[in-house]
VEXTIZA-476639 format. One record per residue: residue number from 1; x, y, z of N, C-alpha, C in turn. Coordinates in steps of 0.2 Angstrom, whole numbers, plus 2048, in hexadecimal, padded with zeros to 3 digits. Layout:
<sites>
site k = NUM nxx = X nyy = Y nzz = Z caxx = X cayy = Y cazz = Z cxx = X cyy = Y czz = Z $
...
</sites>
This chain:
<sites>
site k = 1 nxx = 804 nyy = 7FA nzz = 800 caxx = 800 cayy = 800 cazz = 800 cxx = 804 cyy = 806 czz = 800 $
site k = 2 nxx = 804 nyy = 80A nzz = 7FB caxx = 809 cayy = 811 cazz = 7FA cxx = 806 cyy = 817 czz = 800 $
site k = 3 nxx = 80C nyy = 818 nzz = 806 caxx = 808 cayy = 81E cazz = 807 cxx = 80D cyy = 824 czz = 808 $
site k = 4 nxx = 80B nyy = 82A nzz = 808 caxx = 80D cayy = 82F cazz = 804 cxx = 80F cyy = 833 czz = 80A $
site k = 5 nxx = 813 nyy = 832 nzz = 80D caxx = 816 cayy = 834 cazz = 815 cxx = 819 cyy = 83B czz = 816 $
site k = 6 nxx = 81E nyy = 83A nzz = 810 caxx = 81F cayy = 842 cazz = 80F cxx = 81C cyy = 846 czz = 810 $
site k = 7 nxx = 817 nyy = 848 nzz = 80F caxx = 812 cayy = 84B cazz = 80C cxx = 809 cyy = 84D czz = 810 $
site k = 8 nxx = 808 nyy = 847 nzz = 815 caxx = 804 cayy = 846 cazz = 819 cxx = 805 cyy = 84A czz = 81F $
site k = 9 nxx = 806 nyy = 84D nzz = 81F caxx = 806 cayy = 854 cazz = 826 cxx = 801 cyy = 85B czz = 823 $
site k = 10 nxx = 802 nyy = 859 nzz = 81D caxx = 7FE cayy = 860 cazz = 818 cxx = 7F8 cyy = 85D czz = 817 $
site k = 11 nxx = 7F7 nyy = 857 nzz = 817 caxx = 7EE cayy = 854 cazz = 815 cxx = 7EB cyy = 854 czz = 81B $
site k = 12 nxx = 7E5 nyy = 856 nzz = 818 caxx = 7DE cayy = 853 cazz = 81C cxx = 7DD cyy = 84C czz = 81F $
site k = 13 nxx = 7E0 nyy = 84A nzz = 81B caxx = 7DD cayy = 842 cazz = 81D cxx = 7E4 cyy = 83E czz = 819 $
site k = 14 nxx = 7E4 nyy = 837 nzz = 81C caxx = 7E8 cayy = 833 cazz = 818 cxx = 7E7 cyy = 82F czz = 813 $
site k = 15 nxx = 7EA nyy = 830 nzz = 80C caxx = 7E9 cayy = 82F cazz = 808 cxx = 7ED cyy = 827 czz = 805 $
site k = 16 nxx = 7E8 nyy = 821 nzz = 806 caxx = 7ED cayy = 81A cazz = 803 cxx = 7EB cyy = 817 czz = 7FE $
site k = 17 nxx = 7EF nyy = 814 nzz = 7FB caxx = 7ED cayy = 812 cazz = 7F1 cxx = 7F2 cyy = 80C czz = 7F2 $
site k = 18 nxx = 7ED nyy = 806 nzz = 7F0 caxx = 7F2 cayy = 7FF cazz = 7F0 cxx = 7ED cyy = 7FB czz = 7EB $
site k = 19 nxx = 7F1 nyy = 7F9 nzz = 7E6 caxx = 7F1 cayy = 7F6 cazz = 7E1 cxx = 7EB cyy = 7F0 czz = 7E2 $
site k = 20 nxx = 7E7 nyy = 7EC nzz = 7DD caxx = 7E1 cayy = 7E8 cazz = 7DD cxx = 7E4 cyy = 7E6 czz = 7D8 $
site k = 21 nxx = 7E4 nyy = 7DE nzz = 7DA caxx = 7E8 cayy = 7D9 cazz = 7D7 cxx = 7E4 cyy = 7D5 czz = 7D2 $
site k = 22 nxx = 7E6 nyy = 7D3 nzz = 7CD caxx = 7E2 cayy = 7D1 cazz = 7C9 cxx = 7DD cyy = 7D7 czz = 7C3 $
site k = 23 nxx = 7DD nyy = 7DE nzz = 7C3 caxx = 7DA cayy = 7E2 cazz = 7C3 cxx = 7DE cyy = 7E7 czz = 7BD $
site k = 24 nxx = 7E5 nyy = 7E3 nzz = 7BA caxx = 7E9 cayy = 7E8 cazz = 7B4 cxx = 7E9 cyy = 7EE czz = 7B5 $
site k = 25 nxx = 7ED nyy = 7EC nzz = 7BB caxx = 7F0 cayy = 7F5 cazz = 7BF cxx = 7EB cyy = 7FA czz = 7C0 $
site k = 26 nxx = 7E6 nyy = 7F8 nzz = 7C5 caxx = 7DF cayy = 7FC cazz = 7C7 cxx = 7E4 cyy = 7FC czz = 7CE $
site k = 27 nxx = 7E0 nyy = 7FF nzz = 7D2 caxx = 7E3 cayy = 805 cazz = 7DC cxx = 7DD cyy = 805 czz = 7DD $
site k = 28 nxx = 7DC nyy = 801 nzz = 7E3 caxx = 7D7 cayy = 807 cazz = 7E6 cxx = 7DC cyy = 80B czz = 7ED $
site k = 29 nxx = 7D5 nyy = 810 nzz = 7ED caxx = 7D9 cayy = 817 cazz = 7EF cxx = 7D3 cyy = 817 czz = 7F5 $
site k = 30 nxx = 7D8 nyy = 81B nzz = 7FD caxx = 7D2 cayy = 81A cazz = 801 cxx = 7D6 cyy = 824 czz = 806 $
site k = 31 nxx = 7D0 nyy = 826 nzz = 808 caxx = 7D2 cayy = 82C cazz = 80B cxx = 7D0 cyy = 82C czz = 811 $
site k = 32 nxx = 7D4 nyy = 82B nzz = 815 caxx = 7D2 cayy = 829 cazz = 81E cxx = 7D4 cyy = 82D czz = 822 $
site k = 33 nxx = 7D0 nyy = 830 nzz = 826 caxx = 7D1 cayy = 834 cazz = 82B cxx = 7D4 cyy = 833 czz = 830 $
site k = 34 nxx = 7DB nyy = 837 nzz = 831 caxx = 7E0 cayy = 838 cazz = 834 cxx = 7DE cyy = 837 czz = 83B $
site k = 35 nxx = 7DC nyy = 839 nzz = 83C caxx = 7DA cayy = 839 cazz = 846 cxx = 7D7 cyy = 831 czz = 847 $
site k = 36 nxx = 7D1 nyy = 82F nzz = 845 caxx = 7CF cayy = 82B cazz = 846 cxx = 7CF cyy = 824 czz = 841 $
site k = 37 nxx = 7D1 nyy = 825 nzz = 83C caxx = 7D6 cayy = 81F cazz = 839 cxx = 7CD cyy = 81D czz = 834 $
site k = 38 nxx = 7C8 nyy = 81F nzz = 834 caxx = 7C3 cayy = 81C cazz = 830 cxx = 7C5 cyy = 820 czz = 828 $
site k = 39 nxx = 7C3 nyy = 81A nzz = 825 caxx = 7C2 cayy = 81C cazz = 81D cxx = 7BC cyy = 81F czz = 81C $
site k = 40 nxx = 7BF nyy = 825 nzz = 818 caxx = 7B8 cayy = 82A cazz = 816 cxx = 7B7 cyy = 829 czz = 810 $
site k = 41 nxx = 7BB nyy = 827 nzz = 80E caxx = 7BA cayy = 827 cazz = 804 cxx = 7BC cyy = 821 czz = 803 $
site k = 42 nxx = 7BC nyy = 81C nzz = 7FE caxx = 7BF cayy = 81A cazz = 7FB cxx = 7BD cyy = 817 czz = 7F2 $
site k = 43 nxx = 7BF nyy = 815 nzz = 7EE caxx = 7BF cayy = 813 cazz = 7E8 cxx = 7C5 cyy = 810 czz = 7E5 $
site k = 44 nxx = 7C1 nyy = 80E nzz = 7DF caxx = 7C9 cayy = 80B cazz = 7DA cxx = 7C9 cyy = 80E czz = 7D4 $
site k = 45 nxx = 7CF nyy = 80F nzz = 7D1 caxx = 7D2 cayy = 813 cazz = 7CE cxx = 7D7 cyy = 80F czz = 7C6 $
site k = 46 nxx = 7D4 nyy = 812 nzz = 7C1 caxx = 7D9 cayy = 80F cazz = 7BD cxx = 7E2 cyy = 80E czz = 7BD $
site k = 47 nxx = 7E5 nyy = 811 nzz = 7C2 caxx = 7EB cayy = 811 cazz = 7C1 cxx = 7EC cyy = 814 czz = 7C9 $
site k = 48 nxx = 7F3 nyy = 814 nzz = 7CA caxx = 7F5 cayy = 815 cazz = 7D0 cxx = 7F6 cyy = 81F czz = 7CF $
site k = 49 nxx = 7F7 nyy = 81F nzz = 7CB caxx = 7F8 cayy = 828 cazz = 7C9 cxx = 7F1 cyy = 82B czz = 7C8 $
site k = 50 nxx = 7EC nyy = 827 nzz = 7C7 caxx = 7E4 cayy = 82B cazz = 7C8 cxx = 7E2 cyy = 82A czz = 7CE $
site k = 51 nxx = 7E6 nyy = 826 nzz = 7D3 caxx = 7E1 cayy = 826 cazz = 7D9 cxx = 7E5 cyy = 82B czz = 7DC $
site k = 52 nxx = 7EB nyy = 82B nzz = 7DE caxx = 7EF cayy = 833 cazz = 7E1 cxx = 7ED cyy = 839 czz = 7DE $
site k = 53 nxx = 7EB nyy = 839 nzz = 7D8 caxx = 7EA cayy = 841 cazz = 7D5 cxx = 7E2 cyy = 840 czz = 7D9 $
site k = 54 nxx = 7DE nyy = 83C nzz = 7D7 caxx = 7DA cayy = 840 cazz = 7D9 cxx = 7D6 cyy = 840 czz = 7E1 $
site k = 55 nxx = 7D9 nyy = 83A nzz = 7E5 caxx = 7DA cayy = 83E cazz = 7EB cxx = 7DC cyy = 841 czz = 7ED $
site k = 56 nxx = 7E2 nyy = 844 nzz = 7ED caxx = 7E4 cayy = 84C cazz = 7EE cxx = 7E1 cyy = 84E czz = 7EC $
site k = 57 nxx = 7DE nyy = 850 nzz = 7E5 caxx = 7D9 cayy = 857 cazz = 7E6 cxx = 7D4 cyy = 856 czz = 7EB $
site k = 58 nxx = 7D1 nyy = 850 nzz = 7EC caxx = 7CE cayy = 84F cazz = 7EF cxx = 7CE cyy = 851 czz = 7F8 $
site k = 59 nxx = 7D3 nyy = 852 nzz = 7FA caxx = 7D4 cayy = 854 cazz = 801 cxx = 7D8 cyy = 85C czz = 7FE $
site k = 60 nxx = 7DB nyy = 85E nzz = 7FA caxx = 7DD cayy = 864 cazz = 7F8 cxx = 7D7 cyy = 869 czz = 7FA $
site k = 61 nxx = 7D0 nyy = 867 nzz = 7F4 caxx = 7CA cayy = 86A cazz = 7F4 cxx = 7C6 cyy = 869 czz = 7F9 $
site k = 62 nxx = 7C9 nyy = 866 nzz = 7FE caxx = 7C5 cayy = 864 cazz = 804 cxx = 7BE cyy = 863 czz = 805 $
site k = 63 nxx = 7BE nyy = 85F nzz = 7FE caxx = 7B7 cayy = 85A cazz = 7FD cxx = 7B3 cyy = 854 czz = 800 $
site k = 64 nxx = 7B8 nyy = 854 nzz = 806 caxx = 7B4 cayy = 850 cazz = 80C cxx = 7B0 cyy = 853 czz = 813 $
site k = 65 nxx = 7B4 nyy = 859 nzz = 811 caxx = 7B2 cayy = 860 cazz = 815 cxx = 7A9 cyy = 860 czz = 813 $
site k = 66 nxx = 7A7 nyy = 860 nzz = 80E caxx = 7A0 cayy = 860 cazz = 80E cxx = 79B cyy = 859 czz = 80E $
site k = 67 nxx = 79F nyy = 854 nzz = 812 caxx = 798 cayy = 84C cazz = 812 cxx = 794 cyy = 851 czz = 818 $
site k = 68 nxx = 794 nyy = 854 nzz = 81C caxx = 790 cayy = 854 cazz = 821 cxx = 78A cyy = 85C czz = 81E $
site k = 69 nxx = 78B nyy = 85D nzz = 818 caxx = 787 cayy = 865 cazz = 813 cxx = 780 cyy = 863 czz = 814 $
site k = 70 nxx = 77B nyy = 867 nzz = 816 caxx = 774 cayy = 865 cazz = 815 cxx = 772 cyy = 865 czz = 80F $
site k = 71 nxx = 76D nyy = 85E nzz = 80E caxx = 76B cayy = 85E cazz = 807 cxx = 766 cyy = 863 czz = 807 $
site k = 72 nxx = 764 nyy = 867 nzz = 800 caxx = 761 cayy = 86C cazz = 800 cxx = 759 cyy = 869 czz = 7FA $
</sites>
């Protein structure tokens, strides 16, 4: 499981992407909340370079920041 350590002091949340086997280089991609360790997000992703790009934007945009928005 790749994780991106450098770099995790800057994010919202922790971002992990680990290879599905059998799946001709499919990731799934998971975004876990640092304090409490639960997965907020996750999905799979055609390659290992589409799950990082779009998790980062995704905690860049802080797009987890809005699950708790009232529905209108």
């Amino acid at each position: 499981m790749g994780k991106h350590v450098g770099i995790l002091n800057g994010l919202e949340f922790l971002i992990r992407i680990s290879p599905m086997r059998g799946s001709g280089g499919a990731h799934m991609g998971e975004l876990v909340d640092k304090e409490t360790d639960e997965v907020v997000f996750e999905s799979d992703f055609p390659s290992y370079g589409d799950a990082y790009h779009a998790l980062m934007e995704m905690d860049t945009n802080s797009w987890l920041s809005v699950r708790e928005s009232p529905v209108s």
